[in-house]
Structures are given as structure tokens and as C-alpha cells.
RONUZA-651541 format. One record per residue (C-alpha): residue number from 1; residue in three letters; x, y, z. Coordinates in steps of 0.5 Angstrom, whole numbers, plus 500, padded with zeros to 3 digits. Layout:
N
<NUM, Ala, <X, Y, Z>>;
...
//
This chain:
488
<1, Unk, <462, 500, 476>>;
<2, Unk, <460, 507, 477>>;
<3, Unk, <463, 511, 484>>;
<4, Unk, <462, 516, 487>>;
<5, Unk, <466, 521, 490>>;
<6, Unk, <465, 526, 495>>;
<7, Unk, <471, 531, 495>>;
<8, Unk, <476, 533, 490>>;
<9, Unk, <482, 534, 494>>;
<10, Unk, <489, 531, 493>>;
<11, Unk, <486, 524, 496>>;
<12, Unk, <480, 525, 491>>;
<13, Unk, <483, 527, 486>>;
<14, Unk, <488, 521, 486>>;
<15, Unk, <483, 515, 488>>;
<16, Unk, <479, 517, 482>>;
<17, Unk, <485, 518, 477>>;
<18, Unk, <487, 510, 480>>;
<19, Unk, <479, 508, 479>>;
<20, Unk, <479, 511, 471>>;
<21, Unk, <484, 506, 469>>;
<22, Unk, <480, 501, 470>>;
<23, Unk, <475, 504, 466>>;
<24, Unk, <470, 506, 472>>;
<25, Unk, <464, 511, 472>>;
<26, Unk, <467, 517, 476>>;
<27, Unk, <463, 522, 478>>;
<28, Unk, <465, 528, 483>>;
<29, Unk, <462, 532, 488>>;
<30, Unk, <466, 539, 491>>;
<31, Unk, <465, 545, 494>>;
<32, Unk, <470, 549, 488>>;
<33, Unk, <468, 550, 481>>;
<34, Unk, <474, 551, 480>>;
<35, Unk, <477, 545, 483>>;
<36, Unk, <472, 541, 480>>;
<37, Unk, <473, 545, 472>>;
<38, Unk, <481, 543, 473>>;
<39, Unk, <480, 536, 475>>;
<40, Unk, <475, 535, 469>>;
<41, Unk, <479, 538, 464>>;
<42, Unk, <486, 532, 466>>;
<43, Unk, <481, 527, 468>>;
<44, Unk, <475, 524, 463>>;
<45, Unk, <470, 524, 469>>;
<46, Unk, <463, 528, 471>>;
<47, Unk, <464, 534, 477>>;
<48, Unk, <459, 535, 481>>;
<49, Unk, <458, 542, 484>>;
<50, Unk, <456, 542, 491>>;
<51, Unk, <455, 540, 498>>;
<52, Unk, <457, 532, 499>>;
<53, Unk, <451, 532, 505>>;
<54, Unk, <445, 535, 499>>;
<55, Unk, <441, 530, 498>>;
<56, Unk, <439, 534, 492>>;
<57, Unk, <447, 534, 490>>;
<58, Unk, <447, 527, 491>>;
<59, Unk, <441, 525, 487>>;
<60, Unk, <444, 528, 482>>;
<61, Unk, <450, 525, 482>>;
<62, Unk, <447, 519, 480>>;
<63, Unk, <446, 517, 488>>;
<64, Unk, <441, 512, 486>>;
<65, Unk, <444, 507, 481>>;
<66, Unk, <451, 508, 485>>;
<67, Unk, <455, 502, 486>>;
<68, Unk, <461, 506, 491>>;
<69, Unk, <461, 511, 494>>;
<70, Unk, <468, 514, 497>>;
<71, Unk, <467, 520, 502>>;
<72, Unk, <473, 523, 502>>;
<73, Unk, <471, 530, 504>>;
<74, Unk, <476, 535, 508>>;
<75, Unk, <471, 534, 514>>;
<76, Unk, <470, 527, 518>>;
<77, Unk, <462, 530, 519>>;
<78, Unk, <461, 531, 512>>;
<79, Unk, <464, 524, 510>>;
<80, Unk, <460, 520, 515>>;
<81, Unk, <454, 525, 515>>;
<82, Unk, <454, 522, 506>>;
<83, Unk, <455, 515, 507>>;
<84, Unk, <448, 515, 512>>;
<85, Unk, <445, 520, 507>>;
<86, Unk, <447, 515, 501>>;
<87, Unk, <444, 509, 506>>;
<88, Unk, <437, 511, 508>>;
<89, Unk, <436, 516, 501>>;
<90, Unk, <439, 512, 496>>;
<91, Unk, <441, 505, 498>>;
<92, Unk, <448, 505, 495>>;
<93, Unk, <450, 498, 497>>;
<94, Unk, <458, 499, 499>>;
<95, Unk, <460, 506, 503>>;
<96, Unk, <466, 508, 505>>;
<97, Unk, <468, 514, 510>>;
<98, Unk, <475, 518, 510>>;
<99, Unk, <475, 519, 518>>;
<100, Unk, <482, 522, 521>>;
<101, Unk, <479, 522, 528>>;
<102, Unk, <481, 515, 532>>;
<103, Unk, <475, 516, 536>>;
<104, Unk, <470, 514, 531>>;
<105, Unk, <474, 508, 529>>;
<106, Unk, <475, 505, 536>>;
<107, Unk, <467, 505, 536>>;
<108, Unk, <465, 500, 531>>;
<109, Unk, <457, 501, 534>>;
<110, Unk, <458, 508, 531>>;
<111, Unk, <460, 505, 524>>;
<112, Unk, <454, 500, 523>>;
<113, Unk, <448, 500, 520>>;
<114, Unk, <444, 503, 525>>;
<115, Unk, <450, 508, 526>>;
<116, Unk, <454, 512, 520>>;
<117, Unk, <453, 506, 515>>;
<118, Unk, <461, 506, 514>>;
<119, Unk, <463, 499, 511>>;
<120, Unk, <470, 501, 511>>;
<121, Unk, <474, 507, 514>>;
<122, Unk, <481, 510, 511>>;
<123, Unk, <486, 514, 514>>;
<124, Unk, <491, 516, 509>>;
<125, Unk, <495, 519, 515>>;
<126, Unk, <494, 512, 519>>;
<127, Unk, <496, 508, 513>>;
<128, Unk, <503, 512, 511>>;
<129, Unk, <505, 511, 518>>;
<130, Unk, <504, 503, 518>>;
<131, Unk, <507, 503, 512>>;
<132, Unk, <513, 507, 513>>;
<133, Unk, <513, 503, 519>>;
<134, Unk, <515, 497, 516>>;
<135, Unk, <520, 501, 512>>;
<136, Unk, <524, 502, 519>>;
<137, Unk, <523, 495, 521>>;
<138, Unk, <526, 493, 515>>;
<139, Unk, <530, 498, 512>>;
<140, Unk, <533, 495, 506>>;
<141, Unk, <526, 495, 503>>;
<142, Unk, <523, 499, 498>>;
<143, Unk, <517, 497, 499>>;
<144, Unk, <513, 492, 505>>;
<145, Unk, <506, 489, 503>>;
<146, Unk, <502, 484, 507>>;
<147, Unk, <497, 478, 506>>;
<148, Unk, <494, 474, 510>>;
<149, Unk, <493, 478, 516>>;
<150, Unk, <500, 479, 515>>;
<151, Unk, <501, 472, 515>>;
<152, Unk, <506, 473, 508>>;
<153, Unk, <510, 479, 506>>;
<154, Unk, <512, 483, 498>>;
<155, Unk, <518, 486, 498>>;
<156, Unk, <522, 490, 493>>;
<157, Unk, <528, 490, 495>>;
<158, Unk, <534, 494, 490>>;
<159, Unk, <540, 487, 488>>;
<160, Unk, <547, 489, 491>>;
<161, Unk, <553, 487, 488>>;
<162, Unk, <555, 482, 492>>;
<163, Unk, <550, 480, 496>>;
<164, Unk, <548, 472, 495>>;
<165, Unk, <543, 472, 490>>;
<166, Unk, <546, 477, 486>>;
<167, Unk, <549, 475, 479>>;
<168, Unk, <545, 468, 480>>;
<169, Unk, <540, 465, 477>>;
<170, Unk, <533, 465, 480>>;
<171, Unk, <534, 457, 479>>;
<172, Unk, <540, 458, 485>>;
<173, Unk, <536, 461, 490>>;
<174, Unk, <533, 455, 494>>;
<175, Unk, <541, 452, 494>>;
<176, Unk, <544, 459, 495>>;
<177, Unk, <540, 461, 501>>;
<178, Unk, <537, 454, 504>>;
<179, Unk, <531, 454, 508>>;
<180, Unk, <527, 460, 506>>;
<181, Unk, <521, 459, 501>>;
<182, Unk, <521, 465, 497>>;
<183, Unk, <519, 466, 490>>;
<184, Unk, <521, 472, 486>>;
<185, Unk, <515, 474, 482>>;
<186, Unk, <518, 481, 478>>;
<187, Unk, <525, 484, 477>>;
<188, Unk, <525, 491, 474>>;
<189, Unk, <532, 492, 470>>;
<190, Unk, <534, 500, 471>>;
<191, Unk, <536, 502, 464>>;
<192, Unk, <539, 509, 462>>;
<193, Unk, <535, 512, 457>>;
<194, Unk, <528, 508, 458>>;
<195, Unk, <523, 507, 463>>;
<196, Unk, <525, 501, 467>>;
<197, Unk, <523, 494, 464>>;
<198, Unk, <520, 488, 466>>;
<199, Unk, <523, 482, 466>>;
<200, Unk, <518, 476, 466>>;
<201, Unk, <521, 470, 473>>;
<202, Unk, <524, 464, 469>>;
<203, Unk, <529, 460, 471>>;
<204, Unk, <535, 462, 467>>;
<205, Unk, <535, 469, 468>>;
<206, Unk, <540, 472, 472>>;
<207, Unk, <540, 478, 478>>;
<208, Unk, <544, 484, 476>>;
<209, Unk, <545, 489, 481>>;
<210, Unk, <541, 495, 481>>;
<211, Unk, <535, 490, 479>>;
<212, Unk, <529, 492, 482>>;
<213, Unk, <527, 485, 485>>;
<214, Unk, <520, 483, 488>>;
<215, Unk, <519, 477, 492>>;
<216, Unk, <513, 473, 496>>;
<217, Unk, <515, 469, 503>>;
<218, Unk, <512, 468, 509>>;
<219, Unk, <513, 474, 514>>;
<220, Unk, <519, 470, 518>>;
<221, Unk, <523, 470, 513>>;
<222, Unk, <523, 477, 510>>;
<223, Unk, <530, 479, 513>>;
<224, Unk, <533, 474, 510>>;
<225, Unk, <530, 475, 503>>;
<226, Unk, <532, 482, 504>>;
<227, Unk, <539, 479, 507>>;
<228, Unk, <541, 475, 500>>;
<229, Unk, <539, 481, 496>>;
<230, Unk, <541, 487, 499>>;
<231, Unk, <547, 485, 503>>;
<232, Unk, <554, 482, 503>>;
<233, Unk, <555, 480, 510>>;
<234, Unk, <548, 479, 514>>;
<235, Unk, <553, 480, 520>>;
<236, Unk, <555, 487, 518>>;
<237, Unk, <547, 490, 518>>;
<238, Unk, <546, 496, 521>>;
<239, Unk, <538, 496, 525>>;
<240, Unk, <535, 504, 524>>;
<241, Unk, <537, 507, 531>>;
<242, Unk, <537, 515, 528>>;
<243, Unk, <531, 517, 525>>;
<244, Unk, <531, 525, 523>>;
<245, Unk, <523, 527, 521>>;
<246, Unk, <522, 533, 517>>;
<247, Unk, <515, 536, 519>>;
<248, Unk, <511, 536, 525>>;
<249, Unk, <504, 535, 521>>;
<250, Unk, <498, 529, 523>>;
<251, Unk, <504, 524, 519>>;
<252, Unk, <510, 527, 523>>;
<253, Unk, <506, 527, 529>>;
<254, Unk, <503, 519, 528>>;
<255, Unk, <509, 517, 527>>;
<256, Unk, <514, 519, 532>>;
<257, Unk, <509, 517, 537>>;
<258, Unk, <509, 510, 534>>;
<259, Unk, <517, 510, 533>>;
<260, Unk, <518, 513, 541>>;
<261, Unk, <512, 507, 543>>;
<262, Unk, <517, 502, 539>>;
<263, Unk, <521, 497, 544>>;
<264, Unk, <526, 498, 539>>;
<265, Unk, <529, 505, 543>>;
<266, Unk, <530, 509, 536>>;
<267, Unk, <532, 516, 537>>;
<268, Unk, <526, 519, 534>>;
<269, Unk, <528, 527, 532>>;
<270, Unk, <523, 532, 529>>;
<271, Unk, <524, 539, 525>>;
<272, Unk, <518, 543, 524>>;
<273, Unk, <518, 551, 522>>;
<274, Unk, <512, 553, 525>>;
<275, Unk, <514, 555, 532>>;
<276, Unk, <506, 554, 534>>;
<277, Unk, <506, 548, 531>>;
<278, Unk, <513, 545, 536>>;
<279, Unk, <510, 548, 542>>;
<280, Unk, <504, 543, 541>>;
<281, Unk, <509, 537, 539>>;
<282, Unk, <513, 538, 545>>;
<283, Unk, <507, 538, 549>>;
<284, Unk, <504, 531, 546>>;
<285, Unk, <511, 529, 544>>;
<286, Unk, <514, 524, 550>>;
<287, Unk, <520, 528, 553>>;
<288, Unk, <525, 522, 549>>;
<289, Unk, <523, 525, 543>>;
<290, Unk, <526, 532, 541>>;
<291, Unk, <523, 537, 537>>;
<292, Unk, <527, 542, 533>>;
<293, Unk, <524, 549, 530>>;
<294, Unk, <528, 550, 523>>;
<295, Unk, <527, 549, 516>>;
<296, Unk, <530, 541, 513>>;
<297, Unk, <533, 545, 508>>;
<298, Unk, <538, 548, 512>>;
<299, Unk, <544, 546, 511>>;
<300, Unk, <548, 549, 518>>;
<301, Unk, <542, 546, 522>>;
<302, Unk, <542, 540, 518>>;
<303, Unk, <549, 540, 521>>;
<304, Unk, <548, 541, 528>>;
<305, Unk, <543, 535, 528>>;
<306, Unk, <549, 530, 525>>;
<307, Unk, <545, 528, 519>>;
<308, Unk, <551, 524, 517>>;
<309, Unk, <551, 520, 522>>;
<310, Unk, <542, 519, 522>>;
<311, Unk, <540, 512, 518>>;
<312, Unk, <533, 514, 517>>;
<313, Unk, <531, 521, 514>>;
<314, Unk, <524, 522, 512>>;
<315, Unk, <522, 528, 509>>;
<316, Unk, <514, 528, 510>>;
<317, Unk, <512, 535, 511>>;
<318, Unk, <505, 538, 506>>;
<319, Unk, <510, 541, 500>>;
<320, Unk, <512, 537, 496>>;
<321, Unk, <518, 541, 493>>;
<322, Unk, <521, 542, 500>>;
<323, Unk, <522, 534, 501>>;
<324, Unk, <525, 533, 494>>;
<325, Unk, <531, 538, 497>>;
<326, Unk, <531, 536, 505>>;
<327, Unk, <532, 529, 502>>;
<328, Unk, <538, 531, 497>>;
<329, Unk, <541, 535, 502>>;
<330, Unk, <540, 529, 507>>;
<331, Unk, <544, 524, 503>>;
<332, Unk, <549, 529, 500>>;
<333, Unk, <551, 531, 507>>;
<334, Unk, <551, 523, 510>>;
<335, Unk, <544, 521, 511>>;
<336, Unk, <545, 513, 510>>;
<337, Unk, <537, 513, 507>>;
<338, Unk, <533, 518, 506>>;
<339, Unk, <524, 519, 504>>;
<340, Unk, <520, 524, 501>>;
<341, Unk, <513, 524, 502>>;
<342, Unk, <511, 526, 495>>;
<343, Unk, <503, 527, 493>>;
<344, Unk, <505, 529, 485>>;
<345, Unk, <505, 523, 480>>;
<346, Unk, <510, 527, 476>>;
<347, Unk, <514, 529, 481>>;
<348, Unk, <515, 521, 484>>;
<349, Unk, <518, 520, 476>>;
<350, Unk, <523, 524, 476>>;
<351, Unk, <526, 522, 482>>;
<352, Unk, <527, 515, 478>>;
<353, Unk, <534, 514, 478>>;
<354, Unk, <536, 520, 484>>;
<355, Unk, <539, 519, 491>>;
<356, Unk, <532, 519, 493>>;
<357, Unk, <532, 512, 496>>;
<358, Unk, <524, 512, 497>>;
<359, Unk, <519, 517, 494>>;
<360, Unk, <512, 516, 498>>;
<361, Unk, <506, 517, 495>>;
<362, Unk, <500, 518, 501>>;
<363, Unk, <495, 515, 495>>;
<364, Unk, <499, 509, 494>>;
<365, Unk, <500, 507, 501>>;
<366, Unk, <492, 507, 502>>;
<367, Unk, <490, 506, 495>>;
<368, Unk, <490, 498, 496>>;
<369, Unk, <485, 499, 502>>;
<370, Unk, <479, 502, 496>>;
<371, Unk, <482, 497, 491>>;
<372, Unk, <479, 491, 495>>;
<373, Unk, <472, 494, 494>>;
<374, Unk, <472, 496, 486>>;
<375, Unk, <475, 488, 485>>;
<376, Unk, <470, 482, 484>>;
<377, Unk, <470, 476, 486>>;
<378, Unk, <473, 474, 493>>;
<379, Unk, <479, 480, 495>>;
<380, Unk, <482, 480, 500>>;
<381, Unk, <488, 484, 500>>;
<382, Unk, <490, 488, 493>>;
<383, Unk, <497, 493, 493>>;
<384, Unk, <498, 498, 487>>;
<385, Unk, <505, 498, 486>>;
<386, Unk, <510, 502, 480>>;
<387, Unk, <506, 507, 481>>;
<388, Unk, <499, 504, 480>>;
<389, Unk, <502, 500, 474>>;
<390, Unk, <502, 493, 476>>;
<391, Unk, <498, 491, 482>>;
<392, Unk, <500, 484, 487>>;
<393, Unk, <492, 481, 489>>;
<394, Unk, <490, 476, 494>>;
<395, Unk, <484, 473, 492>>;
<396, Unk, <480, 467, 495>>;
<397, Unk, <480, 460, 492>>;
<398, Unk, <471, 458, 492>>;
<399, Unk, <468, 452, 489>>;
<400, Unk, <470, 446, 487>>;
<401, Unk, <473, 442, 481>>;
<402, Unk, <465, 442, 477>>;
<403, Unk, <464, 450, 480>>;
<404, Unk, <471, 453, 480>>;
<405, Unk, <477, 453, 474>>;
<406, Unk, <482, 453, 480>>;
<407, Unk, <480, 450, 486>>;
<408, Unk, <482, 442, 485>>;
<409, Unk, <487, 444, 479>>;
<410, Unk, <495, 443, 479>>;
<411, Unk, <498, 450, 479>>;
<412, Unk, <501, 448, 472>>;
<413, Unk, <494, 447, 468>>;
<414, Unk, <491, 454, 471>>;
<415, Unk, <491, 458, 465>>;
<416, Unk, <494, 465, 469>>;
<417, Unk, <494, 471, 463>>;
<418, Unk, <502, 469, 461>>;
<419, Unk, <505, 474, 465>>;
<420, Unk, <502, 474, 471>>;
<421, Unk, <505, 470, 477>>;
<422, Unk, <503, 466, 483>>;
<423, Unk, <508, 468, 488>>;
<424, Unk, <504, 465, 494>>;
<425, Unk, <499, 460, 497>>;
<426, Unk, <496, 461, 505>>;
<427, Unk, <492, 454, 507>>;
<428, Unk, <488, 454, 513>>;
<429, Unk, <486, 461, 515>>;
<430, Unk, <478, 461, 518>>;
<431, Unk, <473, 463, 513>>;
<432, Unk, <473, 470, 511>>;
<433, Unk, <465, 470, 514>>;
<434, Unk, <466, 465, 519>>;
<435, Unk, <469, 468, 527>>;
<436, Unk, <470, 461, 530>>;
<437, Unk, <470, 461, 538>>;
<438, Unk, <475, 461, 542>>;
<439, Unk, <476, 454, 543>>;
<440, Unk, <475, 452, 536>>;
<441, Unk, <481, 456, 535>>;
<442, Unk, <485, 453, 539>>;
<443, Unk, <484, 446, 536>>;
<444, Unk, <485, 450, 528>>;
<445, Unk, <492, 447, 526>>;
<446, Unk, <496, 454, 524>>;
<447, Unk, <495, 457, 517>>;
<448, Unk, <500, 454, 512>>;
<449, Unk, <504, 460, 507>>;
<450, Unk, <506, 455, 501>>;
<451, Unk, <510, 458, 496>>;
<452, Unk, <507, 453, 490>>;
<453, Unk, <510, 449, 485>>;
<454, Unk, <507, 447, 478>>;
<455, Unk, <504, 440, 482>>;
<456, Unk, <502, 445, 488>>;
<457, Unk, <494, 443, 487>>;
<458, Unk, <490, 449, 489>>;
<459, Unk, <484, 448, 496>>;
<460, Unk, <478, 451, 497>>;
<461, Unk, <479, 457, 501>>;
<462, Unk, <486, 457, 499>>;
<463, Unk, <488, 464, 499>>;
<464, Unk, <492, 466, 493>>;
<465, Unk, <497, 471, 492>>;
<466, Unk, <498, 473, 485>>;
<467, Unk, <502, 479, 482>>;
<468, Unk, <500, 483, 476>>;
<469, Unk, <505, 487, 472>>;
<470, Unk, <501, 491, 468>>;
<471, Unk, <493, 492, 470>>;
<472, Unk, <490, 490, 464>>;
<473, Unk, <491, 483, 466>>;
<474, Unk, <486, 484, 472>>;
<475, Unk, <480, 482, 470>>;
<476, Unk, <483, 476, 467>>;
<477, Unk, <485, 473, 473>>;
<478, Unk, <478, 476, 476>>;
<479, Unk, <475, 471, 471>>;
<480, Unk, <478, 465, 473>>;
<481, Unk, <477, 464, 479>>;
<482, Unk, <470, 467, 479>>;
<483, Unk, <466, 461, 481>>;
<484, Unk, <459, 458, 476>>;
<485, Unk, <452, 460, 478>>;
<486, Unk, <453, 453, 480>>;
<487, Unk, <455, 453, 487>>;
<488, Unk, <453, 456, 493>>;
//
């Protein structure tokens, strides 16, 4: 596919090393030759200098035989001013717009053909904070991904030992933890001297602790799931109360008001260092919420803000480095969970095996939402996980058994590429181009989240959820489910 990105910054930059790896053409507009010449010399892609709302800049790129175009510039302006321009100049089929200001969003006529031609809107900001969001509902997990309209979950969540689960076999799960459906799809063992290893699902293998355990189920039964992996006693839990947030920028700001609108009543804490940037805060901020300006790196302050007694500590300020040590300092001094917002890949690998319980990165968390738009075939929903090598898909069974080599077929005679899993089946859901009215919904039976067995026969319309541990693997999958020339 060729794509064509607008702005080569840290979002930029990190959607087309994602894209490269699946040997797309990527080419990239900036402003900044050096930038660009930087970009260039780490990534095998083609810069562009210049303005991204040129219509000779876009020509070119390459805008007339572009298939995507991402407009992730600094400026909401000249990201949707270039889908208009890739629209009406160049007829680039698919655009998508990076757009912080939620008053574009909430105007979907603005959006539209006759509007800006965005297809698609991302937020970086607004997907960190939904998904940091989920990490304090669930704060056992490392990782929260939705399907289905949020119908099904993927956690991956660290094993425990004692916990239920653990030092079992995965064919115990259903008499050990009886009533929850789930399906463990992954299991990376941490090893001393070497990368994590990937551990294919079969019965006989056993949960150690410290296993890295990705599992699928309905929503409904996530805390359980996280309950027979992670905890000893489902009784002694602790729920998030004190939540201590380093960095008082859009993410900070996002998130301590979504915590402070909570029902949950969470005491929602803020450190930011710029005393300008604290008057703001206090302003916006409701008077719940305390809002302290100091450094995250002090230790006296961190002391007289109890960070031992805090159970979430997320560290999300614009410095990378200044995360990595607020969130060491935070769980040395008895922080029970610490997060660090880090944009640098290497930096996210070296914080493998440290205290750090969860290192974030801004492009991960949104990466998923472009992702759906490189994939063929019906794509609902993709999440890159372990740091962009193994994904997990929802992809749309369409067909029938003469059109499709799935629809009609047990799950066992689905010739899947040997490693990749399927963890869930959603039944029932309306079609994804249909809206039906108010009355039909009514008398619509409710989805079904099916974990499948080998005799699990696959529908059409069936949303399968499909878990990939390298990405190599993806355009097999792709293949398979892709419908003959048959069937319309």
C-alpha cells in the first residue's frame, strides 16, 4: 500500500516505522530538512520537504496514486485543510486527520464529504487516557484491548504464584476456575539473559510465575481472569483509590478530569513544574483534585505527598527520562504500581525486567486505530502488542461455504498459519454497513461472545478474533478469510 504521511514528528515518526514493517511505500512531508534527513537516514522511507496543505508538495509526494493519507501534523488546521486538499485534488480514496480539539469531533457534519473529508479522526491524547483508563479499572493488567465494541477484552496480565491458575496446566483452566470462558492465546516466558520466549498455548503447558499470560474473554469476566492469575485471595484486593499523576500536559489534564468524573471517587493527585501551567490546572481542575507544583523527582516532595501509601503512580510528563526515574523513585519509596509514559522504543526495552510495572507508549495506544485501515479484508478492530511484534485482530467472517474458506467451516479444518490462535468468536452483532432502527434492536437477540472449540462451526457475520504472535503471519490470515470474486 502507498501512504502518505503529513508531519514527521514523534506520532509521525512512529506510525511510519509501524507501517515500514509491513513493507508499505511511505513517503513523508515536513516542514524540517533536518528532521526529515534524520528520519530518512533510520528508516528506509522518501521526505518530502515542505508544507503538507501544498498542492504542489502533495503532487509531489506522490498524492495522485496514494491509497492513505495520514495528516498527523502539529496543527489541527493543516491536518484537516490536507485531507480536503488530498479529497477534491488528488482523489485519495481513505484520509485520515489527527485532530486534538474535541469540538471538531463532536461535529461529525464537519467531517464529511462536504466538510473536511476525514474518514477517520485520531487523538493520541484522547486514546492514552481511555487506555490508561482501563489500567485503573483493572490494575492487575499490563494491557486492556477491546473487540467488538468492547463486547470482548484482551488482557495480559503478569502470573503469580499462588494464584489459582498458576503452576497449572492450561487444560485445568475450565475445573479450576469454573463458569468463566476464556482462552489463553499467548504466554511469554521471561528469561534472564534473552529476550522474552514465546510459548505456543497447547494443553499440556504449565503457567510459571512471572509468565506474561494473554487471555480473551467476554468483558464480564475479565476480573475474574485477572483474579485466577494475579491474585491469591480474590478477597484481599485492593481497587485504586490514590492516584498520584506526574505532568500536568493535555494527557494529565485529560485523565484527571476523567478520573475526577469517575463514580468511583478516586483521589486524583497532580505534579506539574511549570507554575503557570498549575494556575491553569487549579482553574479547569474541579476542587477535588489537588494540583501541586514541584518536580516528580523529588524525593522530600514525593514523601510529603505519601507516595507510599498511592497504588497508582503514572508518570506522563513530555521527557521520557524524567518518567523512567519519577517511576523508580515512585515504587522504591512504596508506590504499589507505577507508569511511564515513554515515546522511545529503546527506551521501552530496557525498562524489560525493572520495577517499572508498565512502560506506555503514546504511538502503541493508537496505533491500532491506523492499523485497521492498512489491513484487507473486513477489519474491525487490530491492537499491536509487544512492542509492535505480535498483533491480535478482529476480522469479519463474509461469505458462504462455496465463496469463503471459513464461513461454514469447523474451526479445526481452518487452515490458520501454525501459530496464530483463535481466541474468540462475537455472534450476532448488526452488520457493520447496516444501522438498524430502534425497533429492530429491540427485537435483535444480544450478541454472543463464543470461546470456540475445535467443533465451533464459523457463521457468516461472525467476528473472529485472532491473535498473531509474529506479523509475518498477518497477510496469511488475511488471505483466508478473504471472500472469492464469487460472492457479493
Amino acid at each position: 500500500m502507498k501512504i502518505l504521511i503529513i508531519g514527521a514528528g514523534r506520532i509521525g515518526e512512529s506510525v511510519a516505522s509501524a507501517l515500514l514493517s509491513e513493507q508499505n511505500d511511505i513517503t513523508v512531508i515536513d516542514s524540517d530538512p533536518e528532521r526529515l534527513r534524520e528520519l530518512q537516514d533510520r528508516l528506509d522511507l522518501r521526505g518530502v520537504v515542505g508544507s503538507g496543505v501544498d498542492p504542489e508538495v502533495l503532487a509531489d509526494a506522490g498524492a495522485r496514486d496514494t491509497d492513505l493519507l495520514i495528516a498527523c501534523a502539529a496543527r489541527d488546521e493543516t491536518n484537516l485543510v490536507a485531507c480536503k486538499l488530498a479529497q477534491m485534488m488528488f482523489s485519495v480514496p481513505t484520509r485520515i486527520a489527527r485532530v486534538r480539539s474535541s469540538g471538531f469531533q463532536e461535529h461529525h457534519e464537519l467531517m464529511g464529504h462536504d466538510g473536511f473529508a476525514v474518514d477517520q479522526i485520531i487523538c493520541p491524547e484522547a486514546s492514552l487516557t481511555n487506555y490508561i483508563g482501563k489500567l485503573v479499572e483493572h490494575p492487575e493488567a499490563l494491557q486492556v484491548r477491546e473487540f467488538a465494541g468492547g463486547l470482548a477484552c484482551m488482557v495480559s496480565v503478569r502470573a503469580v504464584a499462588g494464584a489459582p491458575l498458576v503452576n497449572h496446566n492450561i487444560a485445568e483452566l475450565a475445573a479450576l476456575v469454573p463458569g468463566v470462558a476464556m482462552r489463553i492465546v499467548a504466554i511469554y516466558r521471561r528469561l534472564e539473559e534473552e529476550a522474552d520466549r514465546f510459548i505456543i498455548c497447547e494443553a499440556n503447558v504449565r503457567i510459571q510465575p512471572g509468565d506474561e499470560v494473554f487471555v480473551l474473554a467476554a468483558r464480564e469476566h475479565i476480573p475474574a481472569v485477572l483474579h485466577a492469575l494475579h491474585r491469591r485471595d480474590p478477597a484481599t484486593a485492593r481497587p485504586v483509590q490514590r492516584i498520584l499523576i506526574a505532568g500536568g500536559g493535555r494527557v494529565g489534564l485529560r485523565l484527571a478530569l476523567q478520573l475526577s468524573q469517575s463514580e468511583q471517587n478516586y483521589n486524583v493527585k497532580v505534579i506539574e513544574s511549570n507554575p503557570q501551567r498549575c494556575v491553569e490546572l487549579a482553574t479547569i481542575l474541579p476542587a477535588e483534585v489537588l494540583v501541586l507544583q514541584g518536580d516528580a523527582t523529588d524525593e522530600d516532595l514525593m514523601e510529603e505527598e505519601g507516595i507510599e501509601d498511592v497504588d497508582l503512580f503514572l508518570a506522563i510528563t513530555s521527557d521520557d527520562e524524567d518518567n523512567i526515574m519519577a517511576s523508580l523513585l515512585a515504587k522504591q519509596m512504596g508506590a504499589t504500581r507505577v507508569l511511564a509514559l515513554i515515546n522511545r522504543r529503546s527506551y521501552a526495552d530496557l525498562m524489560h525486567g525493572t520495577q517499572i510495572d508498565i512502560a506506555l507508549s503514546p504511538a502503541q495506544a493508537m496505533l491500532g486505530e491506523l492499523l485497521a485501515y492498512v489491513r484487507q479484508g473486513d477489519v474491525q478492530a487490530v491492537h499491536s502488542v509487544r512492542r509492535g511484534v505480535a498483533e491480535a485482530l478482529e476480522i469479519v467472517a463474509r461469505g458462504d461455504r462455496k465463496t469463503s474458506r471459513v464461513v461454514g467451516r469447523k474451526v479445526d479444518a481452518i487452515r490458520l498459519p501454525a501459530e496464530a490462535h483463535i481466541g474468540l468468536v462475537v455472534r450476532g452483532l448488526p452488520e457493520s454497513h447496516t444501522v438498524p432502527a430502534d425497533d429492530d434492536v429491540a427485537d435483535l437477540p444480544p450478541p454472543q461472545v463464543i470461546i470456540p472449540n475445535g467443533d465451533t462451526v464459523i457463521e457468516s457475520n461472525d467476528h473472529v478474533v485472532i491473535f498473531l504472535p509474529r506479523k509475518r503471519l498477518i497477510r496469511d490470515v488475511e488471505k483466508l478469510f478473504r471472500v472469492s470474486a464469487t460472492f457479493f
